[in-house]
ZAMAR-58091 format. One record per residue (C-alpha): residue in one letter; x, y, z. Coordinates in steps of 0.05 Angstrom, whole numbers. Each point is the difference from the previous one (the first is absolute). Layout:
res / east / north / up
A / X / Y / Z
...
//
This chain:
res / east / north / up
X / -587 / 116 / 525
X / 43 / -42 / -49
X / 62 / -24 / 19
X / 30 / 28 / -60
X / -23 / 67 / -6
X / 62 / 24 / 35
X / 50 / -52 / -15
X / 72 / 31 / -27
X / 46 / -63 / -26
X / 50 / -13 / -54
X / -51 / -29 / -38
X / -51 / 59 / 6
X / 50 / 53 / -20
X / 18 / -42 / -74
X / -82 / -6 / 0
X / -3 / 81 / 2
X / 49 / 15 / -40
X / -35 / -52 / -60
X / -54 / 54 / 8
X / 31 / 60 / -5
X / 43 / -20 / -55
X / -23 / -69 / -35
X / 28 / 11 / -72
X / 73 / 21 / 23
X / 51 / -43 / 1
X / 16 / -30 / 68
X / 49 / -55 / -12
X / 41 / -11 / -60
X / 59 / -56 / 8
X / 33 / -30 / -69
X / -65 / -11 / -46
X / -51 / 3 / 54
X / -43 / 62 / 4
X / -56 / 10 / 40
X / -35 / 61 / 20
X / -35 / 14 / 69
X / -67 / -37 / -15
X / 34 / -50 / -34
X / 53 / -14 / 61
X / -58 / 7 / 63
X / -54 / -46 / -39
X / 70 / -53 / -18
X / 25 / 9 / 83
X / -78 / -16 / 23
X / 10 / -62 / -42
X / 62 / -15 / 20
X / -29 / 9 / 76
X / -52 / -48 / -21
X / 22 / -56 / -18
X / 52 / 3 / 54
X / -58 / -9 / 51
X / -33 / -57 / -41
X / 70 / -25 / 20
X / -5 / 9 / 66
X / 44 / 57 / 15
X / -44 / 47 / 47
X / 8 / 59 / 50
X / 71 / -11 / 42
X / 23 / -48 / -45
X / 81 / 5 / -17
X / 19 / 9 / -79
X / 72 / -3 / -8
X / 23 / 25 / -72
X / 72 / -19 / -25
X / 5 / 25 / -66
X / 33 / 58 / -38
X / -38 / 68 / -18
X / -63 / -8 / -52
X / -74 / 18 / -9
X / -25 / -62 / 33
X / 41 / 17 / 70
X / -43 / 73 / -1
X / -66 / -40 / -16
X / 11 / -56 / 53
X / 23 / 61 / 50
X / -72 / 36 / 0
X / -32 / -60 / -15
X / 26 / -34 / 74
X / -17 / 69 / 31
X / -77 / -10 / -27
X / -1 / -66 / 38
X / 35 / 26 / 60
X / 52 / -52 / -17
X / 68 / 14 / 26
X / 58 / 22 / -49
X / 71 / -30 / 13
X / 51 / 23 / -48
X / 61 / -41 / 2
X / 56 / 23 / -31
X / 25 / -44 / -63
X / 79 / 5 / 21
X / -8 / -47 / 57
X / 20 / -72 / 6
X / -53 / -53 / 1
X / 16 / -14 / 73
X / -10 / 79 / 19
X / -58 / -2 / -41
X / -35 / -57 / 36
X / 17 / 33 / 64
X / -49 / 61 / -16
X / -54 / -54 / -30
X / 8 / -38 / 67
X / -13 / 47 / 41
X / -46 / 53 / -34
X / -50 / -74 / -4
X / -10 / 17 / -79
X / -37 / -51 / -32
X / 7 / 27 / -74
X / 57 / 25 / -36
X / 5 / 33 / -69
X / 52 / 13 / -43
X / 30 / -6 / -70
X / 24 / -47 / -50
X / 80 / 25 / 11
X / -23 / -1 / 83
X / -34 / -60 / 5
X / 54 / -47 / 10
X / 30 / 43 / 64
X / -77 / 3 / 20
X / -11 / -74 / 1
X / 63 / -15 / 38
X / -13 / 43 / 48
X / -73 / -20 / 7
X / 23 / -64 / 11
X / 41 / 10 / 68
X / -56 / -21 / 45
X / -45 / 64 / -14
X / -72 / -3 / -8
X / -3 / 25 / -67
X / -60 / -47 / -47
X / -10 / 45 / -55
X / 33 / 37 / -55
X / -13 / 57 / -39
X / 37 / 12 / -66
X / 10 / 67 / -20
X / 10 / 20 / -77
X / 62 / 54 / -1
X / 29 / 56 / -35
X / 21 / -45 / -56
X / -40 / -46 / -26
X / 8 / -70 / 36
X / -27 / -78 / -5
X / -38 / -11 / 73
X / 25 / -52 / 41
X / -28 / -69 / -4
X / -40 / -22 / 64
X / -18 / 85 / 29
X / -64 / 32 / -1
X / 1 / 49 / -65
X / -5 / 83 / 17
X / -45 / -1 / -65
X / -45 / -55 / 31
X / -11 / 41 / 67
X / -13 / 57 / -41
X / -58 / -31 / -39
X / -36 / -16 / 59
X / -74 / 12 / -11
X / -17 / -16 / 75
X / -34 / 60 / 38
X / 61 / 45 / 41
X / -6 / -12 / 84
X / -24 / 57 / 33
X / 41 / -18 / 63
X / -5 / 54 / 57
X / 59 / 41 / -6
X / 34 / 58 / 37
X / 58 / 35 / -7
X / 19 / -25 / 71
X / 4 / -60 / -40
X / 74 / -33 / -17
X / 19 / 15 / -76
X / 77 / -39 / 3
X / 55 / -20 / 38
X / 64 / 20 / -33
X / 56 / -33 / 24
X / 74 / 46 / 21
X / 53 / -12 / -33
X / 48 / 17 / 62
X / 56 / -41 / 25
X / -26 / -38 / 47
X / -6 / -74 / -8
X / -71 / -1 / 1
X / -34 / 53 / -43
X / -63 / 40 / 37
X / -61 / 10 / -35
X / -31 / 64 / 3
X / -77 / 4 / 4
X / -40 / 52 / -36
X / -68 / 23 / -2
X / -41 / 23 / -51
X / -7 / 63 / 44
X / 76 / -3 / 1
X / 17 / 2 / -65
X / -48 / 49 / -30
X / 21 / 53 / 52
X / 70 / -8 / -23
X / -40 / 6 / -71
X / -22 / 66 / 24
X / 81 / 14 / 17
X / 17 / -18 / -67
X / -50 / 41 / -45
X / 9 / 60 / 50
X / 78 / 3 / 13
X / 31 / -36 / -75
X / -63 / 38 / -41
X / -24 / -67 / -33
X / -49 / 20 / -49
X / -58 / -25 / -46
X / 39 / 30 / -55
X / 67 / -37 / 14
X / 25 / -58 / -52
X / 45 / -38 / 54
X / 42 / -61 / -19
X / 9 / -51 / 50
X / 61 / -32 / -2
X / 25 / -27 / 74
X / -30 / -56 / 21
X / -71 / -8 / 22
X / 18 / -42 / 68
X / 36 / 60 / 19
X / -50 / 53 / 41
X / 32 / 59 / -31
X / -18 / -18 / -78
X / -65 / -38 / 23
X / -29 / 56 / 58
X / 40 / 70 / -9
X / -20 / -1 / -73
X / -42 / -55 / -40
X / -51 / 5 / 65
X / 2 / 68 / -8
X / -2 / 10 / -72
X / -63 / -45 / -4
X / -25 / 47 / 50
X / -1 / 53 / -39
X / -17 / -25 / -64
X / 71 / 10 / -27
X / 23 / -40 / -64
X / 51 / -62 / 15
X / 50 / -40 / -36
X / 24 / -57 / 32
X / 69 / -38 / -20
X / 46 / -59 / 39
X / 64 / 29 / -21
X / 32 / 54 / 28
X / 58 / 9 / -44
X / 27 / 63 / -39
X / -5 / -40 / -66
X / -82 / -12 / 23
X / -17 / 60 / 33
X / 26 / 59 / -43
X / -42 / -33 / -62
X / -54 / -6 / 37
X / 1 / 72 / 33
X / 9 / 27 / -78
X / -62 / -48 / -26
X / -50 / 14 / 45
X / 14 / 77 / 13
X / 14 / -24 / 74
X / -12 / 62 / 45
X / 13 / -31 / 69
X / 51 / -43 / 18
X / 22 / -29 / 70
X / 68 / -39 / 12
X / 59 / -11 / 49
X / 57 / 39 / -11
X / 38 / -64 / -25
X / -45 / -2 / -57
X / 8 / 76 / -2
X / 70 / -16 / -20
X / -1 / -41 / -38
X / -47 / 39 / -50
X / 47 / 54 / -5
X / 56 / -46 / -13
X / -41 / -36 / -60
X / 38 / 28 / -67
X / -69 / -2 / -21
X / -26 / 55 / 44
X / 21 / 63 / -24
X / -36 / -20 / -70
X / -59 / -17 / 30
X / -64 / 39 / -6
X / -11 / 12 / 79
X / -46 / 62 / -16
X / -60 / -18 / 33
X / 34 / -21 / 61
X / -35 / 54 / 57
X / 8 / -39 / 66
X / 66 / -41 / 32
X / -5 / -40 / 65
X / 47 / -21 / 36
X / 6 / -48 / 62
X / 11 / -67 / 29
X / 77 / 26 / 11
X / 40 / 63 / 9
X / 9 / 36 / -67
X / 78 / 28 / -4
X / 2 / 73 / 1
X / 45 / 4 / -62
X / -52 / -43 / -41
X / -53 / 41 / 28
X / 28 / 57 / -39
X / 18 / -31 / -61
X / -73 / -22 / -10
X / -6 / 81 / 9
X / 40 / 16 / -50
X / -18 / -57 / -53
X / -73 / -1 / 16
X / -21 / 72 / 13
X / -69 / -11 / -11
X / -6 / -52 / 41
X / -33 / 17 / 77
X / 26 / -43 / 59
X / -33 / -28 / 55
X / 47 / -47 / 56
X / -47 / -40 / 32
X / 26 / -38 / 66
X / -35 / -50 / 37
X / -5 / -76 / 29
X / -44 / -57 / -6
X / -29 / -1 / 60
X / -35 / 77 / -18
X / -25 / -24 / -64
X / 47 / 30 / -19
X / 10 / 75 / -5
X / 27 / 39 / 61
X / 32 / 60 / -32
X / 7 / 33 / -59
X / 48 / 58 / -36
X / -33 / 31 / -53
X / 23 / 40 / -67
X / 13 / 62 / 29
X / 39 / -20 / 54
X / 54 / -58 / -33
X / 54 / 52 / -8
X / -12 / 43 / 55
X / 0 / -75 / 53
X / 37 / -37 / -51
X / 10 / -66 / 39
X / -62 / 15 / 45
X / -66 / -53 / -6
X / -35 / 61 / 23
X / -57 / 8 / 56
X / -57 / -46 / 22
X / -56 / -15 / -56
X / -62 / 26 / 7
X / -32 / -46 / 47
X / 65 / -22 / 39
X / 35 / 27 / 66
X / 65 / -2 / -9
X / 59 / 14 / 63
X / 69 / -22 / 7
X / 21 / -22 / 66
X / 54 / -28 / 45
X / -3 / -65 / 43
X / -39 / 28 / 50
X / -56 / 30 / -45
X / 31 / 68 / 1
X / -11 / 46 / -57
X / 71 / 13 / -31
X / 22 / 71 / -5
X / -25 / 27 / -75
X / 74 / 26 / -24
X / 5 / -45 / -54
X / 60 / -40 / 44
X / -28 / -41 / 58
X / -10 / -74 / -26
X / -66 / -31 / 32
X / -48 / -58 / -21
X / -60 / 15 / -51
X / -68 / -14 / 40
X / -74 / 9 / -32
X / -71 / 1 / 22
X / -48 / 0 / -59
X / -65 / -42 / -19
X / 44 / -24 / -67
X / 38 / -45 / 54
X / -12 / -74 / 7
X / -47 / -32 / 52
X / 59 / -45 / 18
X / 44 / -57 / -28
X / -41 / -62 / -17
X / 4 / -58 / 60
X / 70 / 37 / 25
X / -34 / 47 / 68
X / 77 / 3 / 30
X / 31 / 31 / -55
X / -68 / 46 / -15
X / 4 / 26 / 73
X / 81 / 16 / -14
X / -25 / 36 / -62
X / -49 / 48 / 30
X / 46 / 7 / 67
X / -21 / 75 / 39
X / -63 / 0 / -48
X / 34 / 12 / -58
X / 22 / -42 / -51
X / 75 / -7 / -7
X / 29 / 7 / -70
X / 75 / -31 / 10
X / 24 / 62 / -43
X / 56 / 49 / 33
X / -17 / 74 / -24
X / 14 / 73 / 10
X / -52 / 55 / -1
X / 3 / 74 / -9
X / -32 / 59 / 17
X / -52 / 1 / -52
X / -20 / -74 / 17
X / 40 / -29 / -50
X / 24 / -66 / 9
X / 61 / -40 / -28
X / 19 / -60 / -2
X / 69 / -19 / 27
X / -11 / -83 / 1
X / -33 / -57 / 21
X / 19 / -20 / 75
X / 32 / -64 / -31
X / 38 / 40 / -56
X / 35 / 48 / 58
X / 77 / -24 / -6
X / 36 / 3 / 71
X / 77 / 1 / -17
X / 53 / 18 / 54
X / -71 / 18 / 45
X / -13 / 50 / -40
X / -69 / 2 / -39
X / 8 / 10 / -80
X / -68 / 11 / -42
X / 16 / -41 / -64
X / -44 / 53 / -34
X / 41 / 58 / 7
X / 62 / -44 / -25
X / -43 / -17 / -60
X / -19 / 68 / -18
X / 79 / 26 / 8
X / 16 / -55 / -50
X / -46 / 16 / -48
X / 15 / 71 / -9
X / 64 / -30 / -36
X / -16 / 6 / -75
X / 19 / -77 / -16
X / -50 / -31 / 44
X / -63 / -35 / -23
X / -23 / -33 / 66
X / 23 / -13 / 66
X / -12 / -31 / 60
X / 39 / -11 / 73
X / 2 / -48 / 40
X / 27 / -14 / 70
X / 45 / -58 / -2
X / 38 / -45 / 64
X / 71 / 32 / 10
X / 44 / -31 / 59
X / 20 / 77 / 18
X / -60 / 38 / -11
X / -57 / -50 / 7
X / -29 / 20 / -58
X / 27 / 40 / -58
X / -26 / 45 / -47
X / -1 / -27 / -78
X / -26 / 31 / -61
X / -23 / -48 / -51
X / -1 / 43 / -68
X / -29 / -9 / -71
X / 46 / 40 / -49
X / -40 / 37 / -52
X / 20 / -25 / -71
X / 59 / 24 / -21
X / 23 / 30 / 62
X / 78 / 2 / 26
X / -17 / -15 / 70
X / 41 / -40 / 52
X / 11 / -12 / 78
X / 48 / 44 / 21
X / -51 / 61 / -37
X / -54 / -20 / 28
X / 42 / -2 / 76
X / 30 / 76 / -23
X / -67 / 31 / -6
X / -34 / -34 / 60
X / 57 / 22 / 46
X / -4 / 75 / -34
X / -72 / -1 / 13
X / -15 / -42 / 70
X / 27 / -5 / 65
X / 55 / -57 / 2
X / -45 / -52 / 40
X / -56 / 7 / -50
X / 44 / -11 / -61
X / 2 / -68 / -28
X / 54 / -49 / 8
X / -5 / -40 / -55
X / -37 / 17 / -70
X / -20 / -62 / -48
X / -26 / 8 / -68
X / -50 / -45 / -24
X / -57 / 3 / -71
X / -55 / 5 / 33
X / -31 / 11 / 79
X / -54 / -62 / 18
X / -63 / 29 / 6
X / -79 / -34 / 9
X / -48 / 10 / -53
X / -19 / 66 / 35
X / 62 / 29 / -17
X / 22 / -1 / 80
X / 77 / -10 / 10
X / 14 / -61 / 31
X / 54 / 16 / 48
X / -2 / -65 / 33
X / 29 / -31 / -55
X / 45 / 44 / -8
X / 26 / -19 / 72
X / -6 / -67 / -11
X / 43 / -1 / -64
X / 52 / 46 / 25
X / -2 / -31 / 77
X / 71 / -31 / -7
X / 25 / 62 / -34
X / 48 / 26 / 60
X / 22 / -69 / 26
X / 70 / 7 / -25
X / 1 / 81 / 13
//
């Protein structure tokens, strides 16, 4: 029988979507438009003359460049070849950079004309990187002198490998963005991914009928897996843009009669801040996602209010699952307001204690998050000690501190390395955060546990103001000791413009600790 008569890859689900739907538009990102047929004939190309190239099955691809239509072509077009994706995200430093190159063995990198200087010094820290691969971008751009062209590749004429493929098969390694020193990277499968796929168009309803704008970053698995994967899957429309900003996205959303829409709650914000937002058409807007952090209860219901149309999904999950767990859907974001829900379709979910106990389900006992599913990695690339920690007790170990209830609903309380001990008592930043912002003047916050000489570590809010707004310390201090027991309010508030966040829209509380470290030194 042949090989491929039952084969089920990335590249095989864009091949059967071109079928069912080859005149509908499939990718549209600043003047590029190309329609199903149009996008799975350009990605065989693409695949093409990659292999004249050299680049065959189990070969490493790292891509460092911002969202466009090339990074979705070179995506299915590595999966045809059973290439291996590695997404590295565009924030780091050339040195952290060269560490993923190094040790994921790439051999070619892409990226962009704005990339390619970051992409060249990193390449050049001892890795074993030989090719290029420019990529045209949102905005049109001159490619850089000396790197093999995205628009030569795709005018390969050279017949496509048929290389024996399986969906047992490795399809990336994505590399955590954690705080360790070294980051991990997380091996997927074909097989891996399109169960999680399955998850996806189950659980957040992703349909063939959807116009979704992708806005987060491609590198990242929630933009690139929980929806563009998806989308493609089921032969949904997509518009693709590199910047995630108010002034961008709310255009954009307006223009294209956006139904679908997935971003952090940061970004969240920051729409609903934009003066422009209450004048722009957002009519068409059906479907709001919402993940990669915890989404304040208070701006959970202003979106309610100011977007009533609107159905949202939470969608909660790691890299390591590919990466949807759980998920909270429309009908339940009031009723479990703060809740990421109960285990996708083809996840098992528990929280536990250290000893692998199952928690008591009253929506108060704190335990660890622990899956089994066939969404989760085969392991962390050349790194067997940390892979074995991972999947300790035959389940694999999420790092995130939760609470469940009776009906199986689980919620996040923080990440083990978030948990602030002060005075030995344990203090969930989370519930400090979503005290502060049910005060009226506060656009974002986040806290922090900082060194104190008395306490060991003291609770600290770090607040943006909303514009405008007639808000100070001692305020802030009055309402958190009205509302919270007096070890869990904060010691110290600090005011700042604006929280550091990654690209994916994730508060960087490191930083925060870093910047603030010295802030109780003279007490």
């Amino acid at each position: 029988m042949h090989p491929a008569i039952h084969r089920q890859t990335l590249g095989d689900l864009l091949h059967r979507s071109a079928c069912r739907f080859p005149d509908k538009l499939a990718v549209a990102c600043g003047e590029v438009r190309w329609n199903y047929a149009e996008f799975d004939r350009l990605c065989d190309r693409v695949a093409a003359g990659l292999a004249e190239g050299g680049v065959g099955k189990g070969e490493r691809v790292a891509v460092l460049a911002r969202n466009s239509h090339a990074f979705a072509a070179l995506r299915f077009a590595l999966a045809r070849l059973g290439a291996v994706l590695v997404p590295i995200n565009f924030m780091l430093k050339a040195d952290e950079a060269a560490y993923i190159l190094r040790h994921a063995g790439a051999r070619w990198l892409a990226t962009d004309s704005g990339l390619a200087p970051l992409a060249q010094a990193a390449a050049a820290q001892g890795t074993a990187v030989e090719q290029f691969i420019w990529l045209p971008s949102e905005e049109p751009s001159v490619p850089t002198p000396g790197l093999l062209r995205f628009d030569e590749l795709a005018a390969s004429t050279a017949p496509l490998p048929t290389p024996a493929l399986g969906g047992s098969d490795l399809a990336q390694i994505v590399y955590t963005s954690g705080t360790e020193s070294a980051p991990k990277g997380a091996m997927l499968t074909h097989d891996a991914v399109m169960w999680q796929y399955v998850s996806c168009l189950v659980d957040a309803e992703i349909a063939a009928g959807d116009l979704m704008l992708h806005a987060l970053p491609l590198y990242h698995c929630a933009q690139l897996d929980v929806f563009l994967g998806p989308a493609i899957y089921a032969g949904a429309s997509n518009v693709i843009t590199a910047k995630p900003t108010p002034e961008n996205l709310l255009p954009l959303i307006a223009r294209h009669r956006i139904s679908s829409f997935f971003a952090p709650p940061t970004v969240w914000i920051g729409l609903l801040r934009s003066p422009s937002f209450d004048s722009t058409d957002l009519s068409s807007l059906a479907k709001g996602y919402y993940g990669a952090s915890i989404m304040p209860v208070e701006v959970l219901r202003e979106l309610a209010v100011r977007l009533p149309r609107v159905r949202l999904w939470n969608l909660y999950g790691q890299t390591e699952i590919a990466p949807l767990a759980t998920m909270l859907g429309p009908e339940d974001q009031l009723r479990k307001a703060g809740s990421c829900g109960r285990a996708a379709l083809n996840v098992e979910t528990r929280v536990v204690d250290d000893a692998m106990n199952d928690v008591p389900r009253d929506g108060r006992a704190v335990g660890e998050i622990v899956h089994r599913s066939p969404q989760l990695m085969a392991g962390y690339f050349h790194d067997d000690a940390r892979t074995a920690a991972a999947f300790e007790g035959g389940w694999f170990h999420s790092g995130d501190l939760a609470t469940i209830d009776a009906e199986g609903y689980i919620t996040v309380v923080d990440r083990k390395k978030d948990m602030i001990k002060t005075g030995g008592e344990n203090v969930a930043s989370r519930e400090v955060e979503e005290a502060i912002y049910r005060l009226p003047g506060v656009s974002e916050v986040a806290v922090v546990g900082l060194p104190h000489p008395r306490w060991v570590e003291a609770v600290v809010a770090v607040v943006v103001a909303k514009a405008g707004a007639e808000l100070d310390e001692p305020a802030v201090l009055e309402h958190c000791r009205a509302h919270l027991a007096p070890f869990k309010a904060p010691k110290r508030v600090v005011f700042v413009d604006a929280l550091p966040k990654n690209p994916s829209g994730k508060l960087l509380k490191r930083e925060l600790r870093q910047a603030h470290h010295s802030l109780f030194d003279n007490p």
